[in-house]
C-alpha positions in Angstrom: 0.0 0.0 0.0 1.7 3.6 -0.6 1.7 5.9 1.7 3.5 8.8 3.5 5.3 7.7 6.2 3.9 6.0 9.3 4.6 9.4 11.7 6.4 12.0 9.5 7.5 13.8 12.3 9.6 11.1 14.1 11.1 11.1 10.3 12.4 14.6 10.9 13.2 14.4 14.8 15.1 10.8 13.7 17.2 12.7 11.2 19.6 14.1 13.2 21.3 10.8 14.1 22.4 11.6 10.2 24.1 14.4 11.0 26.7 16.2 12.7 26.2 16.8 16.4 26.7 20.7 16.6 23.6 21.0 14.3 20.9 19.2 16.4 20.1 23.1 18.0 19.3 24.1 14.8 17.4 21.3 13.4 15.3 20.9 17.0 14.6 25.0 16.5 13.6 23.8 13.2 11.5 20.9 13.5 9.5 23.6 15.9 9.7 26.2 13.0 8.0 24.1 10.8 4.8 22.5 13.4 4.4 26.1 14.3 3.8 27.2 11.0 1.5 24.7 10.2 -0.5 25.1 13.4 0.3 21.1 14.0 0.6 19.9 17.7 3.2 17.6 18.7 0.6 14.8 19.9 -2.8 13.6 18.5 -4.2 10.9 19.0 -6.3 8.0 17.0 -8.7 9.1 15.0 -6.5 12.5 14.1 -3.4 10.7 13.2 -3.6 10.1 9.4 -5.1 13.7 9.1 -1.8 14.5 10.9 0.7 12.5 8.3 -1.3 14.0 5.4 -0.7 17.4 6.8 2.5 16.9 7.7 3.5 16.3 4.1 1.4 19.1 2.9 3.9 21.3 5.3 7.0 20.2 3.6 5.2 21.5 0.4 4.4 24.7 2.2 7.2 25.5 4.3 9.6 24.2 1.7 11.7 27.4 3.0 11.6 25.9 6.1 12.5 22.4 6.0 14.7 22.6 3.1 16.9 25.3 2.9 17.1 26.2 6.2 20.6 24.6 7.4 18.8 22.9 10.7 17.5 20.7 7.8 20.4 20.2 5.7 20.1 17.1 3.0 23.3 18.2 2.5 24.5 15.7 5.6 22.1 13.0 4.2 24.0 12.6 1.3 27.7 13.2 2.1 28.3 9.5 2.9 27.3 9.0 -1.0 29.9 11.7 -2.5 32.6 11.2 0.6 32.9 6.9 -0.6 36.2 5.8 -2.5 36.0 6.0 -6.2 35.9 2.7 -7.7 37.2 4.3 -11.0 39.8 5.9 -10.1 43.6 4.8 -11.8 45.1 2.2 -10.1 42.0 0.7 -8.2 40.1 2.7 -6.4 41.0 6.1 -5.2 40.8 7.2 -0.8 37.5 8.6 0.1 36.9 12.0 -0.3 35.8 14.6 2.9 33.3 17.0 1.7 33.9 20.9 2.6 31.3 23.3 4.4 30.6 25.0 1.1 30.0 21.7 -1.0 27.5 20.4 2.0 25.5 23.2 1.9 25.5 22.9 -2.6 23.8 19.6 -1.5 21.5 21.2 0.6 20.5 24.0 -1.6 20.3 21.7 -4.5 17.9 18.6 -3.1 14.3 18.0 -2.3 12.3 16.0 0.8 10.3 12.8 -1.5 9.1 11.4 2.0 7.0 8.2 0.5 7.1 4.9 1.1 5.5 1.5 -0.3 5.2 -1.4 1.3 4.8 -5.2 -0.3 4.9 -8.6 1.3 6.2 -7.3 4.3 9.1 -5.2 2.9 9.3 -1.1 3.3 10.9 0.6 0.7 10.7 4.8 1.5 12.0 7.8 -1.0 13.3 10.0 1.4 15.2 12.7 -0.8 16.5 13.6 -4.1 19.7 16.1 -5.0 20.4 17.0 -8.4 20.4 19.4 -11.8 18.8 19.3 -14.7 21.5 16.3 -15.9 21.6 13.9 -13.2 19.4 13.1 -9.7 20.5 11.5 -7.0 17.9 9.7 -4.9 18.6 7.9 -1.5 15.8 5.4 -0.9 15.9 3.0 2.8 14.8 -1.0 2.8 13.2 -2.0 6.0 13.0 -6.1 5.2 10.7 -8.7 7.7 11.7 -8.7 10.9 14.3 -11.7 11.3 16.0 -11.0 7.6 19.6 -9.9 7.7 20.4 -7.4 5.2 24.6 -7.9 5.4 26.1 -7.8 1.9 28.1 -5.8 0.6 26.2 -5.5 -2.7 22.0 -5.3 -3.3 20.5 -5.1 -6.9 17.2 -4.8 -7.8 15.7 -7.4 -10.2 14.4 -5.0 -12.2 14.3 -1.0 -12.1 12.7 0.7 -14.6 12.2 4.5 -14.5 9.5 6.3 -16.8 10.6 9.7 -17.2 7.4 11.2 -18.4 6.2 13.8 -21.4 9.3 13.8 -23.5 8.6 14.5 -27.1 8.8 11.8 -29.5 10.4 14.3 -31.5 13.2 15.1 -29.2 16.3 12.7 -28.9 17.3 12.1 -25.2 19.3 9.0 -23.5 19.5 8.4 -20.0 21.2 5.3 -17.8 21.0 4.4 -13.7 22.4 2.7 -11.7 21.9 1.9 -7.4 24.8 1.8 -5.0 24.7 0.2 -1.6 25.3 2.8 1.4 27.5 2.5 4.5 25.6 0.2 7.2 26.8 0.8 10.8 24.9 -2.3 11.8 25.1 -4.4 8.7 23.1 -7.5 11.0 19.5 -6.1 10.8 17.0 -5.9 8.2 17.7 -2.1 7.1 19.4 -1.2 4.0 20.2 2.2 2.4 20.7 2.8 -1.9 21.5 5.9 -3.9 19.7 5.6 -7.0 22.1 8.3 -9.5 20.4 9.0 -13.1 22.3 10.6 -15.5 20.6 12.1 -18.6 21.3 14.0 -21.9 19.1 16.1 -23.4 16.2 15.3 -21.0 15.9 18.2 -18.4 15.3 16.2 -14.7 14.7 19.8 -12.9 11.4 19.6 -11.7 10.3 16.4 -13.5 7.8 14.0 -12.5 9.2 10.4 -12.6 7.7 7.5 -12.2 9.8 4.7 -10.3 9.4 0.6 -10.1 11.7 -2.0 -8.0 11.2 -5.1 -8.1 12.7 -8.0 -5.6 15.9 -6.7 -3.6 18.1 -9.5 -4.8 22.2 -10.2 -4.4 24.0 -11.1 -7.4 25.3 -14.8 -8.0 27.2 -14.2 -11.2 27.4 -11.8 -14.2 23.9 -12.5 -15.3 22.5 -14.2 -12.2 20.6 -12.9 -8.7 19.2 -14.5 -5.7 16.1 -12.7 -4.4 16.6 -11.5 -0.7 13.3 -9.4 -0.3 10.8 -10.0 -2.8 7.9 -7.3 -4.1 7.2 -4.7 -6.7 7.3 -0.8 -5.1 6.0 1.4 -7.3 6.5 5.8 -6.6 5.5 8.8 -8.3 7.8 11.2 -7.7 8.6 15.2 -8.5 12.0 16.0 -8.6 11.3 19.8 -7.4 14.7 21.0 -6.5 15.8 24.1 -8.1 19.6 24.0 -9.0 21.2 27.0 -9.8 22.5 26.1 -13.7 24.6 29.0 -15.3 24.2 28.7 -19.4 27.1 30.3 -21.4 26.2 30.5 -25.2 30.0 30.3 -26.6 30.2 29.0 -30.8 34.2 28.6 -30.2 35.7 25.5 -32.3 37.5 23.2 -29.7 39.8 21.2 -31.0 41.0 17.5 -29.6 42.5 13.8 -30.4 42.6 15.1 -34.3 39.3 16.5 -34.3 37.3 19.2 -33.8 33.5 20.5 -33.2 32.2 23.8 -32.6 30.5 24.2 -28.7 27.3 25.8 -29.1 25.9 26.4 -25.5 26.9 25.4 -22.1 25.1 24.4 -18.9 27.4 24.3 -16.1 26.4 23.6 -12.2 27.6 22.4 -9.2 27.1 18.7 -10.3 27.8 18.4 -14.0 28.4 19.9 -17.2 26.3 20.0 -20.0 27.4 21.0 -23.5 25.5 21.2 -26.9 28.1 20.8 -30.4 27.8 21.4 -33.7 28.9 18.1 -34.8 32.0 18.9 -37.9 31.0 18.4 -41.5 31.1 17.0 -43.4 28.9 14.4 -41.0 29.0 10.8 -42.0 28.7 7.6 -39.5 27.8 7.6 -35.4 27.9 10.2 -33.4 31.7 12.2 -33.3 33.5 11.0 -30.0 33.6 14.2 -27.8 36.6 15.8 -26.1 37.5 15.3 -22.0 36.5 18.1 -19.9 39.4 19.1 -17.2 38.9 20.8 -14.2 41.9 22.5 -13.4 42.2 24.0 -9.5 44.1 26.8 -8.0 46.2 24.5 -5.8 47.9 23.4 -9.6 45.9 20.0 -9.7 43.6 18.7 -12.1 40.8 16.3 -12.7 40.0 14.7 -16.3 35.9 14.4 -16.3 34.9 11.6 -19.5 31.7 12.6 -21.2 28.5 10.8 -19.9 25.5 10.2 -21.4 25.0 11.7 -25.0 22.7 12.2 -27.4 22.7 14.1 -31.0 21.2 14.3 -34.9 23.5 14.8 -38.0 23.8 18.9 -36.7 24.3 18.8 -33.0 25.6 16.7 -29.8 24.2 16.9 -26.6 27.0 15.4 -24.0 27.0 15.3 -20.4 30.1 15.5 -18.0 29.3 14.8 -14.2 31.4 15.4 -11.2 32.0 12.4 -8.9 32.0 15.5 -6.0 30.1 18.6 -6.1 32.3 21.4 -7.0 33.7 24.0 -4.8 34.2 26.8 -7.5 36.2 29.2 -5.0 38.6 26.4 -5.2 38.4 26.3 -9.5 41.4 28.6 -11.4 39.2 27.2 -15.0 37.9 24.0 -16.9 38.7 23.4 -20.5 37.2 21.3 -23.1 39.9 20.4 -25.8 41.6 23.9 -26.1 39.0 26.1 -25.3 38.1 27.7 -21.6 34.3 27.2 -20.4 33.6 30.9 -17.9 32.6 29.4 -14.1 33.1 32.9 -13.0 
């Protein structure tokens, strides 16, 4: 059955074992912000309750100044563990965990969004409880509350199937997009909870404010390359709006860049804390696939540098649409420039 959560409000009191300690003042002072505004009490009883849980999520909505960008209320913290994990990828194995600044925290908290719904199927409780993202990629943490007496201890969870509908896009229009889930840190990995990041990444599909709609079926384990052993089964099912509202600087540039013994001409450029996202006039003349697409570097005033391989693409004969996401949100006080082949994208 879906539903809001069972008591919304011990949702928001229980979030502060997520964060740092010096920030429980503020998000107690907010939790009483937000009940205030709404005129809710702190106790009803019976027959009131569900009235209580509806209006409870009608206050998020409301008092989305409240709960969401006030820094007692920072999704920031709730996603940190996500960006702050080694990166499998990086040369040489994987690459020592990250520690997020101040300033890239509160990017996460200014860019995210309070889901706050929850399914339940033979016995299993999956909840949405927040997305952070652009208009390029979304990152949504989801928790798994198995039967009581199932041990949710692996390292590694996939769901059997995951299919994500991403609503009103124009036949006409050409758009890719590709997900993936990763398991989440488990400070008690012997009980029957579970955390995921679901991260989407898209090209020439605009995810700011879009409503999605979201399947999982069976929490299984992998046995093999093609093989899975169902832990949890069920089908969840959410509709969800991704209503955060990322600040995306576009820079309209028609400079030739020129790489690998080839060149394209970048047309306009959407740059964020999270990702890149660059539109090409594909060279001419055009013949075969789509053109491979020049690196994007990131080059910082400390004299290091980051190479960033183009995502998810998509294109016609005329134009590319490529998208370059940052494995961290970027600091940009910390930036000295970012290049694509030999020309400089603006971040100032």
């Amino acid at each position: 059955m879906k539903q809001y959560d069972e008591d919304f409000l011990n949702y928001l009191e229980g979030l502060d074992t997520e964060m740092a300690p010096p920030l429980k003042k503020e998000i107690d002072d907010t939790f009483r912000a937000v009940i205030k505004r709404t005129g809710l009490k702190r106790k009803m009883s019976g027959t009131k309750k569900v009235g209580r849980i509806l209006l409870i999520a009608a206050a998020v909505a409301v008092c989305g100044a409240v709960t969401v960008a006030a820094s007692g209320f920072n999704l920031g913290n709730l996603f940190r563990g996500y960006f702050e994990r080694s990166d499998p990828n990086g040369a040489n194995g994987a690459k020592p965990a990250v520690s997020l600044t101040d300033s890239q925290v509160e990017t996460l908290n200014k860019s995210g969004a309070v889901l706050n719904q929850s399914v339940t199927d033979k016995g299993t409780t999956v909840t949405v409880k927040a997305a952070v993202g652009d208009k390029s990629g979304a990152y949504i943490l989801l928790d798994v509350a198995a039967p009581e007496g199932t041990v949710l201890g692996e390292d590694k969870y996939e769901f059997e199937d995951m299919p994500i509908d991403f609503n009103n896009i124009a036949d006409n229009k050409s758009g890719s997009a590709g997900w993936d889930i990763s398991t989440q840190k488990d400070d008690n990995p012997n009980d029957n909870k579970k955390s995921f990041i679901i991260r989407i990444s898209c090209a020439g599909i605009d995810l700011q404010n879009r409503e999605i709609g979201l399947t999982l079926k069976n929490l299984s384990v992998p046995t093999g390359k093609l093989t899975l052993r169902s832990i949890a089964e069920g089908e969840w099912k959410f509709h969800l709006k991704l209503n955060y509202n990322t600040f995306t600087k576009k820079v309209e540039m028609d400079k030739v860049t020129h790489f690998k013994d080839n060149y394209c001409t970048i047309q306009t450029v959407e740059i964020s804390s999270l990702s890149v996202n660059i539109i090409y006039t594909n060279p001419k003349p055009y013949t075969g696939p789509i053109p491979e697409s020049p690196d994007l570097i990131i080059l910082f005033k400390d004299g290091t540098q980051k190479k960033i391989l183009p995502g998810p693409g998509t294109g016609s004969k005329e134009n590319s649409t490529m998208t370059y996401q940052f494995s961290t949100p970027l600091d940009f006080d910390k930036i000295e420039k970012i290049t694509v082949g030999d020309v400089e994208i603006p971040v100032k």
